[in-house]
Gaussian input, Z-matrix of N, CA and C with variables (Angstrom, degrees):
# hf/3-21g

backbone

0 1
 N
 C     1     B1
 C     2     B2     1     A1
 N     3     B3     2     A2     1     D1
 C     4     B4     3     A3     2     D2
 C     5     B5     4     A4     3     D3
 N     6     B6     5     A5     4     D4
 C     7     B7     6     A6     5     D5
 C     8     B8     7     A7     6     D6
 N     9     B9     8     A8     7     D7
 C    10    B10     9     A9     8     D8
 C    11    B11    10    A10     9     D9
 N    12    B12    11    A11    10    D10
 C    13    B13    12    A12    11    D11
 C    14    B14    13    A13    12    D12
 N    15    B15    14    A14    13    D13
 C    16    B16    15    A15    14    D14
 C    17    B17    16    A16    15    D15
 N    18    B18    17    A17    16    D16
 C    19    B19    18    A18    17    D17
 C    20    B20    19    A19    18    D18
 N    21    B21    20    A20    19    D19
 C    22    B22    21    A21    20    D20
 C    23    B23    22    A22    21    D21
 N    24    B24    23    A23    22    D22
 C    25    B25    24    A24    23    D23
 C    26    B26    25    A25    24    D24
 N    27    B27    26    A26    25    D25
 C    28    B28    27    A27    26    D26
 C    29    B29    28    A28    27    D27
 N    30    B30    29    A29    28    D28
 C    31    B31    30    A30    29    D29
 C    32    B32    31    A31    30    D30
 N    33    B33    32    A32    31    D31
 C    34    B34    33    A33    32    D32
 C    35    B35    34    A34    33    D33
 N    36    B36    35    A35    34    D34
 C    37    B37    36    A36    35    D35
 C    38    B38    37    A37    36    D36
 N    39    B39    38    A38    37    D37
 C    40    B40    39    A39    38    D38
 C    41    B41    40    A40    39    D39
 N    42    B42    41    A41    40    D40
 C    43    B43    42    A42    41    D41
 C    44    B44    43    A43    42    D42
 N    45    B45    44    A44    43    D43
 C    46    B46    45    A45    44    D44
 C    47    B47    46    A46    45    D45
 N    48    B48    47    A47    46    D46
 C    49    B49    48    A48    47    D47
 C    50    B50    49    A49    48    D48
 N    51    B51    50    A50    49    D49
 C    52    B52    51    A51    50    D50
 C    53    B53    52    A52    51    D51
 N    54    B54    53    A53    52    D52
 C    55    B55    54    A54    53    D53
 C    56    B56    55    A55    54    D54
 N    57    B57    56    A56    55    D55
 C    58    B58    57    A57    56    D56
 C    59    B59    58    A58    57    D57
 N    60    B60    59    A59    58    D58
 C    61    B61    60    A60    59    D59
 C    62    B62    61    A61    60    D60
 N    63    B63    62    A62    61    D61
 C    64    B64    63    A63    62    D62
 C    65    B65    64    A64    63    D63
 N    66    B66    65    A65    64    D64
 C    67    B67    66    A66    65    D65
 C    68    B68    67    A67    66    D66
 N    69    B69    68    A68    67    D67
 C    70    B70    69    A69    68    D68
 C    71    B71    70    A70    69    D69
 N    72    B72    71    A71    70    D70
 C    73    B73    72    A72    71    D71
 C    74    B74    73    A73    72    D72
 N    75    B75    74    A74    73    D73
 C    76    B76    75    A75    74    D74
 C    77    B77    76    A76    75    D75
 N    78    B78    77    A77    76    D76
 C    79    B79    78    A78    77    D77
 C    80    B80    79    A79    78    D78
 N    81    B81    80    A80    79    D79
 C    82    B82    81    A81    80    D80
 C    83    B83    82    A82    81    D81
 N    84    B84    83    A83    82    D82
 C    85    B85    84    A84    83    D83
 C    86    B86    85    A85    84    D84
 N    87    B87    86    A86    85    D85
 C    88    B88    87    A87    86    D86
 C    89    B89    88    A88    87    D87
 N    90    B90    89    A89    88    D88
 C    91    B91    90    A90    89    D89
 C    92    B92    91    A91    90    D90
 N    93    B93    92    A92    91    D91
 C    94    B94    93    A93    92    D92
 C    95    B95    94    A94    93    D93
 N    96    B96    95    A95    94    D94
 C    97    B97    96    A96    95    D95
 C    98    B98    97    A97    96    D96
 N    99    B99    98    A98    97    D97
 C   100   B100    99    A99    98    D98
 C   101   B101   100   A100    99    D99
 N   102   B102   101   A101   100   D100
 C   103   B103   102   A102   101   D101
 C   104   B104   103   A103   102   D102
 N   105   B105   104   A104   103   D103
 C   106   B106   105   A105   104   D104
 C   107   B107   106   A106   105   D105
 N   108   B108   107   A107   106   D106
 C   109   B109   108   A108   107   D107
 C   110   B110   109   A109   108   D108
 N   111   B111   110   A110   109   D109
 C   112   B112   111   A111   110   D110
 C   113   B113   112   A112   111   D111
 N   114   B114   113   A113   112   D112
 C   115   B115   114   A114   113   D113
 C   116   B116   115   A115   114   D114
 N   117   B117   116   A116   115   D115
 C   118   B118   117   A117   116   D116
 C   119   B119   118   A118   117   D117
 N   120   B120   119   A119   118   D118
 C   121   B121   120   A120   119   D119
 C   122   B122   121   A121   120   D120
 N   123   B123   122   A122   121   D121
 C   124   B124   123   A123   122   D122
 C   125   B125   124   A124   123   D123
 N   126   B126   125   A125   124   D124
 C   127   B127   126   A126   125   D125
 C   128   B128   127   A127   126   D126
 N   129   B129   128   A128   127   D127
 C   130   B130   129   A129   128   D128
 C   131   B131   130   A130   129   D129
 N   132   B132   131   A131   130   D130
 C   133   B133   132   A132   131   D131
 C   134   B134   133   A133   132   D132
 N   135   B135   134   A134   133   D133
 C   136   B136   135   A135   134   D134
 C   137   B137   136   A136   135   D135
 N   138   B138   137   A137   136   D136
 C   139   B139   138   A138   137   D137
 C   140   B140   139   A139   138   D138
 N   141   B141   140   A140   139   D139
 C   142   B142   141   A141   140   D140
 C   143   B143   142   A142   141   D141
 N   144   B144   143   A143   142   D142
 C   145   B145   144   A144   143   D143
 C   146   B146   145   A145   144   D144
 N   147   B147   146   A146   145   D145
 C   148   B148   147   A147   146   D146
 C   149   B149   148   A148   147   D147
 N   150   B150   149   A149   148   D148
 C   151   B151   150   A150   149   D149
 C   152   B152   151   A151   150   D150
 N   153   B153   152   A152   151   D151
 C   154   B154   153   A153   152   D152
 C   155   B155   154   A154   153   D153
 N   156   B156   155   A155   154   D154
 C   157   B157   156   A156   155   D155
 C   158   B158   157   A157   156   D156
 N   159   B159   158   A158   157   D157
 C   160   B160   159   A159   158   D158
 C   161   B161   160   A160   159   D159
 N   162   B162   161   A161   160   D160
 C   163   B163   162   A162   161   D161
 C   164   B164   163   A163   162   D162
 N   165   B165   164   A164   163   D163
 C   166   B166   165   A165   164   D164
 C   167   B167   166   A166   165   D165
 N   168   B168   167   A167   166   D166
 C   169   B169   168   A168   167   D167
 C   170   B170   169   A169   168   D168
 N   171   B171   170   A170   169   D169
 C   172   B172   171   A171   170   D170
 C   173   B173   172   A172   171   D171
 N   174   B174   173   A173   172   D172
 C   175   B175   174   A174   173   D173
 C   176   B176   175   A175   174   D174
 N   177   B177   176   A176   175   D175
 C   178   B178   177   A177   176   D176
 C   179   B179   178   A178   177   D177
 N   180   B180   179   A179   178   D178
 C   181   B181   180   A180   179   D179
 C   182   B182   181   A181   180   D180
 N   183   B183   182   A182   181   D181
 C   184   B184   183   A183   182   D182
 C   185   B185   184   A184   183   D183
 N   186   B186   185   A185   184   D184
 C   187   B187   186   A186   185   D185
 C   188   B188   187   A187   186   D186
 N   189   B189   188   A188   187   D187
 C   190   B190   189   A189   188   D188
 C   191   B191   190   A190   189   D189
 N   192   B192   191   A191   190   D190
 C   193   B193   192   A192   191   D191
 C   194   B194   193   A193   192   D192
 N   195   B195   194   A194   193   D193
 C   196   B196   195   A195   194   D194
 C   197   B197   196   A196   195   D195
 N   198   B198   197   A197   196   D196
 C   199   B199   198   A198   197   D197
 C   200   B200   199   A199   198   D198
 N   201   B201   200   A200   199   D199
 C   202   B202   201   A201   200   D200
 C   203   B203   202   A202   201   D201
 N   204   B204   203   A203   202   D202
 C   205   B205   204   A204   203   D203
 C   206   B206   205   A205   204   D204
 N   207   B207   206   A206   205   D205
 C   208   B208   207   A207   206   D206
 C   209   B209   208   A208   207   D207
 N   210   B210   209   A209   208   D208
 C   211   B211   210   A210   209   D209
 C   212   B212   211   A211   210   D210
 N   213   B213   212   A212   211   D211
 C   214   B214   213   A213   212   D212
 C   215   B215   214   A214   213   D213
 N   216   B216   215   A215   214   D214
 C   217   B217   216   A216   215   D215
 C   218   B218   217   A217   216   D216
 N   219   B219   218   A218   217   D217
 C   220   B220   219   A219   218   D218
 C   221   B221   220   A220   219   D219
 N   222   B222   221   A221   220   D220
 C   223   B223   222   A222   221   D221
 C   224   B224   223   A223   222   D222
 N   225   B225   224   A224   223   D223
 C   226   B226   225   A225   224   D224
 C   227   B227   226   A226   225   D225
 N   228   B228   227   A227   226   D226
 C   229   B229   228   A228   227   D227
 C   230   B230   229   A229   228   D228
 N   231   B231   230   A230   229   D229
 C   232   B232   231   A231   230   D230
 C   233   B233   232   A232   231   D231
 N   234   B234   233   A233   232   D232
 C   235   B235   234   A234   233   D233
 C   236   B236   235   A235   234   D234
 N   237   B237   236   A236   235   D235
 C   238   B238   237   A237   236   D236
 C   239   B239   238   A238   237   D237
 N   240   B240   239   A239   238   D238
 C   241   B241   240   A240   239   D239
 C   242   B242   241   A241   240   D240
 N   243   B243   242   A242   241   D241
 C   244   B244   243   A243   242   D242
 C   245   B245   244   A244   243   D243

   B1=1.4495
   B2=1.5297
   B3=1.3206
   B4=1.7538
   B5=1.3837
   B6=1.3077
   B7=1.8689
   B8=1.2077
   B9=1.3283
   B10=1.1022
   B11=1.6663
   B12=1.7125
   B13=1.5700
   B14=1.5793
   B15=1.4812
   B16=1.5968
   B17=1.3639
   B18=1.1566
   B19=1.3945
   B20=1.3905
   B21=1.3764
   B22=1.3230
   B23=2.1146
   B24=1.4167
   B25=0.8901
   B26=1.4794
   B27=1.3607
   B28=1.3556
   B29=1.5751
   B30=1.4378
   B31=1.6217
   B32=1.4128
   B33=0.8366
   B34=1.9521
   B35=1.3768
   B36=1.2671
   B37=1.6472
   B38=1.9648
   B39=1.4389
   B40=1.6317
   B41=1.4152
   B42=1.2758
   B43=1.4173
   B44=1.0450
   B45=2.1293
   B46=0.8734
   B47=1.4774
   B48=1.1756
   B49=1.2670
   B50=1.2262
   B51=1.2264
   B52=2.2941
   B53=1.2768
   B54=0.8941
   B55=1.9892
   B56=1.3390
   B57=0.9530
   B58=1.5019
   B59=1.7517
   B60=1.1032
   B61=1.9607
   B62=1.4615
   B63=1.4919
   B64=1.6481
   B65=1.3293
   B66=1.6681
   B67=1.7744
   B68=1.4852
   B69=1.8086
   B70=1.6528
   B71=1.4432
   B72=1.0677
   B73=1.4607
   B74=1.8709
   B75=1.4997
   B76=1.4992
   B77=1.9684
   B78=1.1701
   B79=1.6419
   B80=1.4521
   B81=1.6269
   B82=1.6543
   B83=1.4439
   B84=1.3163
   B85=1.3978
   B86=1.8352
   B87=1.0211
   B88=1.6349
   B89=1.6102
   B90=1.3533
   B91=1.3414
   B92=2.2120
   B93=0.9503
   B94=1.8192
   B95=1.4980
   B96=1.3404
   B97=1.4721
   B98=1.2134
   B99=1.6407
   B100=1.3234
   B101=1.4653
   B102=1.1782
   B103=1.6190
   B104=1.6811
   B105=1.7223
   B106=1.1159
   B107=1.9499
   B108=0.8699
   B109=2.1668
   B110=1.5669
   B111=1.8685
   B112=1.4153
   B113=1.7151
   B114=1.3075
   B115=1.9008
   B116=1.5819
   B117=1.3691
   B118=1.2981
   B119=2.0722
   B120=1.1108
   B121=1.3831
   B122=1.6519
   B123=1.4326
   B124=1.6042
   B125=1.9178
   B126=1.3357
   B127=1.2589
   B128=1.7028
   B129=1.2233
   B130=1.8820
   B131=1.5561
   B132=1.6360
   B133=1.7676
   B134=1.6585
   B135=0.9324
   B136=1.6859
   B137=1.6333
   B138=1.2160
   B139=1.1822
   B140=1.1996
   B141=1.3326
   B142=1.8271
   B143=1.4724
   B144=1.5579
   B145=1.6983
   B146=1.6770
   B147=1.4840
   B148=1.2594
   B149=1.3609
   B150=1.4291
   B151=1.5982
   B152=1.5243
   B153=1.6248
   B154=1.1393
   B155=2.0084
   B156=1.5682
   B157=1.3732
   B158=1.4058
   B159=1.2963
   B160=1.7418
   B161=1.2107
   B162=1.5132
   B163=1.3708
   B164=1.4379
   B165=1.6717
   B166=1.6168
   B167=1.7408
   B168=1.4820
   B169=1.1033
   B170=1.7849
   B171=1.3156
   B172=1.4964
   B173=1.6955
   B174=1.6360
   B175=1.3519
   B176=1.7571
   B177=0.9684
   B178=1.6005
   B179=1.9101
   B180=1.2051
   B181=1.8767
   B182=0.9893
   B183=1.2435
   B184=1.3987
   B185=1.4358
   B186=1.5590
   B187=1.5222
   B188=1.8353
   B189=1.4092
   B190=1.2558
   B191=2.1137
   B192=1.2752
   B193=1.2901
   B194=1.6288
   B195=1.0799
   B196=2.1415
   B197=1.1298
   B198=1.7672
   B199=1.2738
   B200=1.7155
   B201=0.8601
   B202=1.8143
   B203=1.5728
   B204=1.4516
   B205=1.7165
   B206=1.3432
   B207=1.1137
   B208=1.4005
   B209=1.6709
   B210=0.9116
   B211=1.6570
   B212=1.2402
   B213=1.6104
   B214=1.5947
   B215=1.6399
   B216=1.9248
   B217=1.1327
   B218=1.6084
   B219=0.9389
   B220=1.9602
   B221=1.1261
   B222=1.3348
   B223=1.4335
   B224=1.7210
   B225=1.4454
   B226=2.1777
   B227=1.5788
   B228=1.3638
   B229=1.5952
   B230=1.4079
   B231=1.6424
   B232=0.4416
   B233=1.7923
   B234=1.7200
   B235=1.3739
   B236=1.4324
   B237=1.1601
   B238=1.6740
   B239=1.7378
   B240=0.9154
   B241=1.8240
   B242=1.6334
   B243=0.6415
   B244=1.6401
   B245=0.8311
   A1=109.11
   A2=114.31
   A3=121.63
   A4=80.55
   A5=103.74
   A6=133.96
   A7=107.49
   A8=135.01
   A9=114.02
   A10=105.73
   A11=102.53
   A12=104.62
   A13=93.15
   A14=115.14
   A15=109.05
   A16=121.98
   A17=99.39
   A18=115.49
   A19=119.35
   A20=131.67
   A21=129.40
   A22=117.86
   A23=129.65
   A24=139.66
   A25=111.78
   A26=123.19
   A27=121.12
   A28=118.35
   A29=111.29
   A30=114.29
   A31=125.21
   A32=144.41
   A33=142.05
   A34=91.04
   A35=151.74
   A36=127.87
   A37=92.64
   A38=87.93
   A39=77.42
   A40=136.56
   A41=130.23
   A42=155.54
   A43=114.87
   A44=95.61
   A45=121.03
   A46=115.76
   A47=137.41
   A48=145.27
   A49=129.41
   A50=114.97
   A51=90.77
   A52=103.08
   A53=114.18
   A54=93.54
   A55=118.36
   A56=115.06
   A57=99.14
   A58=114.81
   A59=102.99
   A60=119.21
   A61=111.68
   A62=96.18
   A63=106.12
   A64=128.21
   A65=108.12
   A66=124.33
   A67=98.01
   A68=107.95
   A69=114.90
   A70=114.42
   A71=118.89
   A72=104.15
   A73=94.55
   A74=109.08
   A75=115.47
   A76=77.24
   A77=133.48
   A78=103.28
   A79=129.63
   A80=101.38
   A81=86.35
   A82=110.90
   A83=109.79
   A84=126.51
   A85=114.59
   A86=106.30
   A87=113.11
   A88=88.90
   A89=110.98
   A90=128.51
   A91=122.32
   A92=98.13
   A93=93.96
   A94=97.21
   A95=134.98
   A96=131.28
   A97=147.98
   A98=108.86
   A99=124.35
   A100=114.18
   A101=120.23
   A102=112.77
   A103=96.38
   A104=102.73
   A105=121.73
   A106=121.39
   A107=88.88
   A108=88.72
   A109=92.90
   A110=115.52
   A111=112.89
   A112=78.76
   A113=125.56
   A114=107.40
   A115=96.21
   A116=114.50
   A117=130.39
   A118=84.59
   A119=103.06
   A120=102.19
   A121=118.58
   A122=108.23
   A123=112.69
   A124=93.15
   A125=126.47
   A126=104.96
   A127=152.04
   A128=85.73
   A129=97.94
   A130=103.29
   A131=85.73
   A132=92.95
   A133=115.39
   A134=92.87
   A135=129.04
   A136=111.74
   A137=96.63
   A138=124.52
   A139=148.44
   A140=92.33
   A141=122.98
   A142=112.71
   A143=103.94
   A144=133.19
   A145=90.83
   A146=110.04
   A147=123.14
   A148=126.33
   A149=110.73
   A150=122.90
   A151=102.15
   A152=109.72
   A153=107.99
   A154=98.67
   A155=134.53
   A156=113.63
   A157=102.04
   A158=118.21
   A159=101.89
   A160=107.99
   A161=119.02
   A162=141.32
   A163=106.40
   A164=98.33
   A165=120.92
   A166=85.28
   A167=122.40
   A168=136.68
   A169=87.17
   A170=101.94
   A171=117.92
   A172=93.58
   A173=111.51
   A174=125.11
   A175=94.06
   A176=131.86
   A177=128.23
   A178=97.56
   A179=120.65
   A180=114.93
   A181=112.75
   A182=113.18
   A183=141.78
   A184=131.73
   A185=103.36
   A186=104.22
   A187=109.06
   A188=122.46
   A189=128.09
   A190=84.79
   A191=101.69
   A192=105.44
   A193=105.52
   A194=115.51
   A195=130.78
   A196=95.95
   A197=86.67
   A198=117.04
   A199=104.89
   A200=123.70
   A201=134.43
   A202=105.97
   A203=94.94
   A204=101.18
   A205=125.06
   A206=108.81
   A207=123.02
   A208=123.78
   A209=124.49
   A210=125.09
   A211=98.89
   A212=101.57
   A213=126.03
   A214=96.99
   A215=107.23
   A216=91.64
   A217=126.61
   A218=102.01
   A219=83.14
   A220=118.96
   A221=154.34
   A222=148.22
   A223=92.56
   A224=103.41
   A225=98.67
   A226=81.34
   A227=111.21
   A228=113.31
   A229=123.62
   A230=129.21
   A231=146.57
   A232=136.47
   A233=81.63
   A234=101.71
   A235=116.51
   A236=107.76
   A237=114.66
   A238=123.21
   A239=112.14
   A240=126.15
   A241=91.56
   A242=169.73
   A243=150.07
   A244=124.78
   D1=146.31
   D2=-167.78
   D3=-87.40
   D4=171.67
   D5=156.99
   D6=-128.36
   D7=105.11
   D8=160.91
   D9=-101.59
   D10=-179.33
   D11=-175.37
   D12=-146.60
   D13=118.43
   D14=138.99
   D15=-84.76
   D16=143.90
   D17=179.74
   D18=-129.65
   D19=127.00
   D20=-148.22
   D21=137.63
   D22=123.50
   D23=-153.03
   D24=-47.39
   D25=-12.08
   D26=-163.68
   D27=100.00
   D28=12.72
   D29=-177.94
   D30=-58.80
   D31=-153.30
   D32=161.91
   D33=-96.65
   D34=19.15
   D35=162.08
   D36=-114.26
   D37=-32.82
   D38=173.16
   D39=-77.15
   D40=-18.22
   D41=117.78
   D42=13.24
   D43=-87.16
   D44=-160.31
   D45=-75.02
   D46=-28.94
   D47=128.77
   D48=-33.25
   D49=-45.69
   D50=155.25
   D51=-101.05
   D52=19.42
   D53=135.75
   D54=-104.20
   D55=-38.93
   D56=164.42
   D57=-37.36
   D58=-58.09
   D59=179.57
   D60=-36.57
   D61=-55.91
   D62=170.46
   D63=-58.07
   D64=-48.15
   D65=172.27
   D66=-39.26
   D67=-75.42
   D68=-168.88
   D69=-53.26
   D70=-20.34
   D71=-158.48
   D72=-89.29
   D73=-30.56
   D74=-162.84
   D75=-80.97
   D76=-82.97
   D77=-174.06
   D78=-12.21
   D79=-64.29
   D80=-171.94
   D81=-110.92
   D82=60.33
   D83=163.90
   D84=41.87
   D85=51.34
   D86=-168.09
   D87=-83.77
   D88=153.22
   D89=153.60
   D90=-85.25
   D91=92.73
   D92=-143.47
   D93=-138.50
   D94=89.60
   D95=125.24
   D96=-34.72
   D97=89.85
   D98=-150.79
   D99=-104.48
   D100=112.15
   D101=-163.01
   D102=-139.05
   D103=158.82
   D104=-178.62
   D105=-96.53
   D106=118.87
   D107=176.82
   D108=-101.73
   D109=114.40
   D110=-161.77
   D111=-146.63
   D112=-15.87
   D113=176.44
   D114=-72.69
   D115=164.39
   D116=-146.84
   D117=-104.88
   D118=-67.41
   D119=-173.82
   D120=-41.11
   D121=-47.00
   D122=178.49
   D123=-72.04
   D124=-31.08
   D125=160.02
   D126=-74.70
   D127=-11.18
   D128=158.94
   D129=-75.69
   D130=-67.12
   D131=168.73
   D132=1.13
   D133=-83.26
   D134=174.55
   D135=-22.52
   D136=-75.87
   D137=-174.98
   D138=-71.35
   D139=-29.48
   D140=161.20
   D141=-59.17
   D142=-40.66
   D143=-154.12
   D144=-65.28
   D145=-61.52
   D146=-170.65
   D147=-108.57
   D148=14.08
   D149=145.60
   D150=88.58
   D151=17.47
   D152=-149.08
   D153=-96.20
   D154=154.43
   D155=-177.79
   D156=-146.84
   D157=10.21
   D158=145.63
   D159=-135.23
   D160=169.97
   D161=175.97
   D162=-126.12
   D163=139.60
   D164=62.47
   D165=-115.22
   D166=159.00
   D167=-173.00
   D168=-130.46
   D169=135.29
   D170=-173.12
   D171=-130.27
   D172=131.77
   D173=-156.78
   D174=-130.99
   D175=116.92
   D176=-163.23
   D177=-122.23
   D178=86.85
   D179=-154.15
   D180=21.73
   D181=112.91
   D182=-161.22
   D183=6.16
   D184=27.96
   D185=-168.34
   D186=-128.11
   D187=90.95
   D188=-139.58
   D189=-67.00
   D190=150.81
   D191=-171.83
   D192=-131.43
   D193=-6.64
   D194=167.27
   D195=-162.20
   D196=143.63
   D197=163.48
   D198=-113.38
   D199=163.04
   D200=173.59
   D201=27.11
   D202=160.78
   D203=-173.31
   D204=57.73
   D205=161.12
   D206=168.69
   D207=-45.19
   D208=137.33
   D209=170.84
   D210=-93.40
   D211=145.59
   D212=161.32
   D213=-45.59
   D214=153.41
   D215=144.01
   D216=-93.40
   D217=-25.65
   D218=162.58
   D219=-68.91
   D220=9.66
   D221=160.80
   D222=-75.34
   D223=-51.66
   D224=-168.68
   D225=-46.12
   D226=-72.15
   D227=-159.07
   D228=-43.41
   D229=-3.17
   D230=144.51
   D231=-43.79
   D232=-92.49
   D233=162.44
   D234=-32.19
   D235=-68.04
   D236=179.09
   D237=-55.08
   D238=-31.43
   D239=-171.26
   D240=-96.39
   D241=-77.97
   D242=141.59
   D243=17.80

């Protein structure tokens, strides 16, 4: 089973990006735990760690796969079908 993680305050790109996660994954039947990182502290946390300075940050088991903006949807489809 995947883990993925958004990470990011809860904005409309961050949202909208795990739903997208959710949409793709319910198409091609992925087995995929999809959760949100939306407290601010575990998000500097975060971010400091990996130098990273916009969100939404998309984390696919433990291997962050976007930083800022929107994702393709074939990159989720990606990520996920992998």
């Amino acid at each position: 089973m995947k883990k993925v993680q958004v990470v990011g305050p809860g904005c409309k790109r961050c949202e909208a990006t795990f739903e997208m996660l959710r949409s793709e994954a319910r198409k091609l039947g992925t087995d995929v735990v999809i959760e949100k990182v939306t407290d601010y502290v575990e998000i500097a946390r975060f971010c400091s760690k990996f130098g990273i300075v916009s969100t939404p940050v998309v984390v696919v088991d433990g291997k962050i796969v976007h930083a800022g903006g929107m994702p393709k949807a074939q990159e989720v489809a990606k990520w996920l079908g992998s």
